[in-house]
C-alpha positions as CSV (number, residue, x, y, z in Angstrom):
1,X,7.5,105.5,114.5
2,X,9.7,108.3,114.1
3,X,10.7,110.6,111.7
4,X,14.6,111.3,110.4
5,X,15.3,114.9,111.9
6,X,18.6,115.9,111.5
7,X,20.1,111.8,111.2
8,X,20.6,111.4,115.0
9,X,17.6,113.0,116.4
10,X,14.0,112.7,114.6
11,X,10.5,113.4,116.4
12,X,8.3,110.5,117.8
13,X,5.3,110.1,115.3
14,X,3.8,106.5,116.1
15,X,-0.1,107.7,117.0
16,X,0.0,109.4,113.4
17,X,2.2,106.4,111.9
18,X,-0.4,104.1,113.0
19,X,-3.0,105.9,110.8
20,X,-1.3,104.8,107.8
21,X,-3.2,102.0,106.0
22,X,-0.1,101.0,103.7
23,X,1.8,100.7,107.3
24,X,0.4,97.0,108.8
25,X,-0.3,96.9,112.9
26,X,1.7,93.8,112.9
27,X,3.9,91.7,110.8
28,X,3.0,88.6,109.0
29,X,4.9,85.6,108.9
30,X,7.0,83.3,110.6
31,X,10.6,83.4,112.1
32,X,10.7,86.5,112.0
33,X,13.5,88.9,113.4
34,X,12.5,89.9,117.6
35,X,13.7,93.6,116.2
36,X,13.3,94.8,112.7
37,X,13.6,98.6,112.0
38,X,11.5,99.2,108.5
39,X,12.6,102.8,106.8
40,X,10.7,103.6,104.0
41,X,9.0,107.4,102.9
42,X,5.6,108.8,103.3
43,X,4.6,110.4,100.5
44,X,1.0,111.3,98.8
45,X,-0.2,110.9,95.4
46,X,-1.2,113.8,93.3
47,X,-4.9,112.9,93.1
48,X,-5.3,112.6,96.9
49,X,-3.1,116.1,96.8
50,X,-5.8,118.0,95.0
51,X,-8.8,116.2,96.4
52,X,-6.6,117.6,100.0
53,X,-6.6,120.9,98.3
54,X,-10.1,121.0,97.8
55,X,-11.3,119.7,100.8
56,X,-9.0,122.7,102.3
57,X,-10.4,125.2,99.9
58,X,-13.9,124.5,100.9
59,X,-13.2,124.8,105.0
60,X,-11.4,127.8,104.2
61,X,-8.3,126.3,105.8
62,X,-4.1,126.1,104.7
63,X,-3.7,125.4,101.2
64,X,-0.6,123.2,100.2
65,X,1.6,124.3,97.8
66,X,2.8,121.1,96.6
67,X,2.2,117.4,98.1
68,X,6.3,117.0,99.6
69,X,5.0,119.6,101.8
70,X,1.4,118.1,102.5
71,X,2.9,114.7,103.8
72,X,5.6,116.1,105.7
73,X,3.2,118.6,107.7
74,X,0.3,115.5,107.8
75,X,3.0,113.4,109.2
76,X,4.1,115.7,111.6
77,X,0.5,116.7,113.1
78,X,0.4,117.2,117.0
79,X,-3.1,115.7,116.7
80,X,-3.4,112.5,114.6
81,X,-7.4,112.5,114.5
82,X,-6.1,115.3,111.3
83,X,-3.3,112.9,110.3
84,X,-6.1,110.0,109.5
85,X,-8.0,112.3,107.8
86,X,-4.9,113.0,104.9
87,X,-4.2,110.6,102.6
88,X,-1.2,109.2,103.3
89,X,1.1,106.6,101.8
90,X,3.9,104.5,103.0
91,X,6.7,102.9,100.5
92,X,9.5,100.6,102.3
93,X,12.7,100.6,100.7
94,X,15.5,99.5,103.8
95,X,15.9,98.8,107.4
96,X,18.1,100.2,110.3
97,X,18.2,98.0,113.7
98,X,17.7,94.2,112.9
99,X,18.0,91.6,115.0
100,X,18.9,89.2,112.4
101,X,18.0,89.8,108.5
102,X,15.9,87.6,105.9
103,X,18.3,87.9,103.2
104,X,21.7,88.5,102.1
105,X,20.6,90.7,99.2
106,X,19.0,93.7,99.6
107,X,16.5,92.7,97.2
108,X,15.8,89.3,99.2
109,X,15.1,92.1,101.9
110,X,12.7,93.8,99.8
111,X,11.0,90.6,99.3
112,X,10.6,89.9,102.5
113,X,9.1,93.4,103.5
114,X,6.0,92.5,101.0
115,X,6.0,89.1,102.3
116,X,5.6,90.6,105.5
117,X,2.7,93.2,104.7
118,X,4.5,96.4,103.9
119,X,3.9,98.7,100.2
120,X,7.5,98.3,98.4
121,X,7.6,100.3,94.8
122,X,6.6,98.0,92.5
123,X,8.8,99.4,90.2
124,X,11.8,98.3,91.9
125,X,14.3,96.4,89.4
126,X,17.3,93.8,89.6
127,X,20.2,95.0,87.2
128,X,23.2,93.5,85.9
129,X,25.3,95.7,84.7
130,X,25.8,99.8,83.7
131,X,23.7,99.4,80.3
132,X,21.1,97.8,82.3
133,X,20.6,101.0,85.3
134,X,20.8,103.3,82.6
135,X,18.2,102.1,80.7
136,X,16.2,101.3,83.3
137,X,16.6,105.3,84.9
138,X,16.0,106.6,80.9
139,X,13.0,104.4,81.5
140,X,11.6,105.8,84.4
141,X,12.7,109.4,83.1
142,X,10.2,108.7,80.8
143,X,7.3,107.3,83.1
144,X,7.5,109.9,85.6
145,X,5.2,112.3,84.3
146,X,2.7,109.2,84.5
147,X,3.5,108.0,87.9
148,X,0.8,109.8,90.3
149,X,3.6,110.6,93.0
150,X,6.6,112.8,93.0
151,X,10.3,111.9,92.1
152,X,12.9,113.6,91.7
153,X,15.7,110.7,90.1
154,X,16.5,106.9,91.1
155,X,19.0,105.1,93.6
156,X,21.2,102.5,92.6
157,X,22.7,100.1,95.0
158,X,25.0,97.3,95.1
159,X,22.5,93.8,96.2
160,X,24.9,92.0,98.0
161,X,25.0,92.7,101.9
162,X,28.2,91.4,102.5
163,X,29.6,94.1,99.4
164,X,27.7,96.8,101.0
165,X,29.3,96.4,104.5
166,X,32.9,96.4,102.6
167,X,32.0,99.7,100.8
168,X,31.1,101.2,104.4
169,X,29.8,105.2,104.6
170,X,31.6,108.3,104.3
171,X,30.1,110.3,106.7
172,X,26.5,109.6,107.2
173,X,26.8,108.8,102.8
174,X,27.0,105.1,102.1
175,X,29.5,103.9,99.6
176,X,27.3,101.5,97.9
177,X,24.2,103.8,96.9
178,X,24.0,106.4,94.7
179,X,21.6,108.9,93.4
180,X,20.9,110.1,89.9
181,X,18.6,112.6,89.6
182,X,17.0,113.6,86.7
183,X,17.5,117.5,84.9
184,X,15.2,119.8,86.6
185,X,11.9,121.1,85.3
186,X,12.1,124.1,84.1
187,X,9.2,126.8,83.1
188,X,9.6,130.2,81.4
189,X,8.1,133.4,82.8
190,X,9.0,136.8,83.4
191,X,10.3,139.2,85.9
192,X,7.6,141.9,87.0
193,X,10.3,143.5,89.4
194,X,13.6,143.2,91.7
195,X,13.3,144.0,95.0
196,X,15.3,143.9,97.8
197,X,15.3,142.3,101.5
198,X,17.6,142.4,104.6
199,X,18.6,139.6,106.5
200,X,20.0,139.8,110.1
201,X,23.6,140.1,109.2
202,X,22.5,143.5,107.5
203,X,23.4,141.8,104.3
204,X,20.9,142.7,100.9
205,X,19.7,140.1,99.2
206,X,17.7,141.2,95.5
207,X,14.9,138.9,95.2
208,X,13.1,138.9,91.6
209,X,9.4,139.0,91.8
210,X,7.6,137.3,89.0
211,X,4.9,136.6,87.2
212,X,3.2,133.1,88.9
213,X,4.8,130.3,86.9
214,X,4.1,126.2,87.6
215,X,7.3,124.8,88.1
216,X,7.1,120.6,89.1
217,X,3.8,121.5,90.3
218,X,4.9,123.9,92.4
219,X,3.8,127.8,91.2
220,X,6.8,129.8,91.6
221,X,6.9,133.7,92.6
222,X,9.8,134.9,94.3
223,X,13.5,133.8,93.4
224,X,16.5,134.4,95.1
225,X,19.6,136.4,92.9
226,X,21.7,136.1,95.8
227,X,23.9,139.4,95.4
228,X,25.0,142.1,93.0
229,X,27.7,140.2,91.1
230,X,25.4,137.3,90.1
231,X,22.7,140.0,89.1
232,X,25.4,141.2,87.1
233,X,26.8,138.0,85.6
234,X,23.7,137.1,84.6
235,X,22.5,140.4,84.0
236,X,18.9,140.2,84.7
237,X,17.0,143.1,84.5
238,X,13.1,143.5,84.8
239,X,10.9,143.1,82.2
240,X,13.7,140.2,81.2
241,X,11.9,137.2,80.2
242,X,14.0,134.3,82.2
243,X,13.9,130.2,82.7
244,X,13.0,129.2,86.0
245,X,14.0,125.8,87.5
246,X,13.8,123.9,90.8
247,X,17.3,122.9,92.0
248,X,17.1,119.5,93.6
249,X,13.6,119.5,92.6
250,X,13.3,121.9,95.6
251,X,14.9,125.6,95.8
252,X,13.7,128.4,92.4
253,X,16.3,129.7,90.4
254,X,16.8,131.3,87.3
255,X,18.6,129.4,84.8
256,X,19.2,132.2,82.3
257,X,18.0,135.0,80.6
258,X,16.4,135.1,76.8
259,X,17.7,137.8,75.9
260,X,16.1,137.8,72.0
261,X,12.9,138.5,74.6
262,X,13.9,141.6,76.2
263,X,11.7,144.3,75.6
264,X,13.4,147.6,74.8
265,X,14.8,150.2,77.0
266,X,15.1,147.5,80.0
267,X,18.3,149.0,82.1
268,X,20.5,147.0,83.6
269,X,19.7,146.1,87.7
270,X,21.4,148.1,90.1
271,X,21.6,147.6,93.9
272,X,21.2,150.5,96.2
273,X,23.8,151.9,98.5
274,X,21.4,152.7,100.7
275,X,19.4,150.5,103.1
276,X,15.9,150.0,101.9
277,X,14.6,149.9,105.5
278,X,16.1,152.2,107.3
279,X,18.4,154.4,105.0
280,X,21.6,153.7,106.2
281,X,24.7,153.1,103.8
282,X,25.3,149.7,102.7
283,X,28.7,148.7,101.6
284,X,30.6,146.0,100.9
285,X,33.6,145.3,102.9
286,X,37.0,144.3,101.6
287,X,38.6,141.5,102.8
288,X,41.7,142.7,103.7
289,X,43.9,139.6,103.2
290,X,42.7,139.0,99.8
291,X,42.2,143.0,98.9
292,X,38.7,141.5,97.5
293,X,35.2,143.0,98.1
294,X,32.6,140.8,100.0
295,X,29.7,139.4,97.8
296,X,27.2,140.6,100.0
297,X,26.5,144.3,100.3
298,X,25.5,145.1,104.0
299,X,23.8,147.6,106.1
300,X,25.8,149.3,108.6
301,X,23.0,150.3,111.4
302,X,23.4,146.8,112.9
303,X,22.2,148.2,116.1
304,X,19.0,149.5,114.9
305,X,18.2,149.3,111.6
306,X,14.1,147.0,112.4
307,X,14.6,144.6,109.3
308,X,17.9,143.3,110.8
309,X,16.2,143.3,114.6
310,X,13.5,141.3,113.4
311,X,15.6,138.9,111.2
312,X,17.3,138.2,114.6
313,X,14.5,137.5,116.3
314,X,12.9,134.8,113.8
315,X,16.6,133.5,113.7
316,X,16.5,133.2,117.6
317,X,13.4,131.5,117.8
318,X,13.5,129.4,114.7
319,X,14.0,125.4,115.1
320,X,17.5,125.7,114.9
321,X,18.4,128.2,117.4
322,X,16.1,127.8,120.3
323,X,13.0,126.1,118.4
324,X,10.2,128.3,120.1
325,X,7.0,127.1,119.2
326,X,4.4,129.4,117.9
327,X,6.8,132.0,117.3
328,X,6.5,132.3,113.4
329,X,7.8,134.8,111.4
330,X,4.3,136.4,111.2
331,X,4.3,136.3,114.5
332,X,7.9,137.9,115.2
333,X,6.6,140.6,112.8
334,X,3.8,141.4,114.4
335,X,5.0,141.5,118.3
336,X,7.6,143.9,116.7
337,X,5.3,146.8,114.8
338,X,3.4,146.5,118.1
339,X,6.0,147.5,120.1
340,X,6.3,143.7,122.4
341,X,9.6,142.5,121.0
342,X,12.6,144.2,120.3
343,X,15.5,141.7,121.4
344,X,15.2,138.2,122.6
345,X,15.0,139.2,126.4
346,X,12.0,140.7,125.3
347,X,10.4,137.0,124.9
């Protein structure tokens, strides 16, 4: 069992996948394939979610913020005696490596999975034509709230196998599937204050900090502006009360001001020229082909200037730099008020 990493490289999880009841030890059946590679998605229901959460809660332990999360870190458990204890699920919806296939459809396939002992959504359907996908996704739109897991839009693919392998992949993106998501969730609430943070390229980001709002049962905080000019293009400004959406189901952002809400006297944002950490000027550079200023407005102590040094070192420990395990961003943070990390030689 492994999980999909980056598309080449994933991490070996077979002790934990093998404490997943919807996941069978063996297959059932006859002639089957001597190699069959079953892909499919872990995910966990929302009342297993909150009964995770309470259990938690009650040990005084990690609460989850949303069950993507939970399932992920479950699956991903260095000890899988705490991977049998989370409620996990297992839906099959392809293959990879296949010695020979069942089918020449990819619905036969799906067949064949359940015929076999794996969990495929029942709510799987054969269409005909446009009309038919759409309303079948208007459909689903519409039982999603009802559903007991998370989803964020449906896939359409073309059934035949012999199409599919004409159609080929761009990139890693196959030709013959694609997804249609459904609009975001969106929440209202309001912006308490605008603060702002900077990263290890010296560049200030605002964040806006507001007041707790569920969002696709996630409760949102903190959302990203980006920089001055889309502050200032959207002019938000606090006090402002704003729509809040997931993009992608994943990342907060605000939508929008309503601006028939905005109490009086609210003044428009604007970003420092100073450094917020350690009160050095922050400019923004011209780009001197185009004569245009950079989006970003940076700090210019790179050399010493602590939010910067310690944005380097999470960034040189984190899993895409040099992966160093147990070295957090808490952690980072910590070594460096005390005085133990200052560069990465100091590791």
């Amino acid at each position: 069992g492994a999980t999909r990493g980056d598309g080449a490289e994933g991490e070996n999880v077979t002790a934990n996948v093998r404490t997943i009841a919807d996941i069978p030890k063996k297959f059932h059946g006859r002639n089957l394939p001597s190699i069959f590679e079953v892909r499919g998605e872990v995910y966990m229901s929302h009342a297993d979610f909150a009964a995770l959460n309470k259990r938690q809660e009650k040990a005084e332990e990690k609460i989850f913020a949303n069950p993507r999360n939970a399932a992920a870190g479950s699956l991903r458990q260095l000890d899988p005696g705490i991977t049998a204890r989370r409620p996990l699920k297992f839906f099959a919806y392809a293959w990879g490596e296949a010695s020979k296939l069942p089918g020449k459809t990819h619905w036969e396939n799906l067949q064949a999975l359940k015929d076999w002992g794996f969990t495929v959504n029942p709510l799987i359907r054969r269409c005909k034509n446009v009309d038919e996908m759409l309303a079948f996704y208007n459909d689903i739109q519409h039982k999603r709230a009802s559903l007991g897991y998370d989803i964020d839009g449906v896939v359409y693919k073309v059934d035949r196998l012999d199409l599919q392998e004409r159609l080929g992949f761009v990139s890693r993106s196959p030709r013959w599937a694609t997804a249609h998501k459904f609009p975001a969730e969106q929440a209202e609430s309001v912006i308490e204050k605008i603060e702002v943070y900077v990263g290890r390229t010296g560049a200030l980001t605002p964040v806006a900090h507001l007041k707790p709002v569920t969002v696709g049962g996630v409760v949102v905080q903190n959302v990203s502006l980006h920089n001055e000019d889309e502050v200032a293009r959207k002019d938000f400004r606090v006090g402002d009360t704003v729509v809040v959406q997931r993009a992608g189901d994943v990342i907060p952002q605000l939508v929008r001001v309503i601006e028939e809400r905005r109490p009086r006297g609210a003044k428009p944002y604007k970003m420092p020229e100073t450094c917020p950490v350690c009160g050095s000027h922050a400019i923004r550079e011209v780009n001197p082909k185009t004569g245009q200023a950079e989006a970003a407005r940076r700090c210019v102590n790179a050399l010493s200037c602590p939010a910067q040094a310690v944005e380097r070192l999470r960034h040189f420990a984190s899993r895409d730099a040099f992966d160093i395990e147990g070295l957090g961003e808490k952690t980072v943070q910590e070594f460096f008020d005390d005085d133990l990390l200052k560069e990465p030689a100091d590791i």
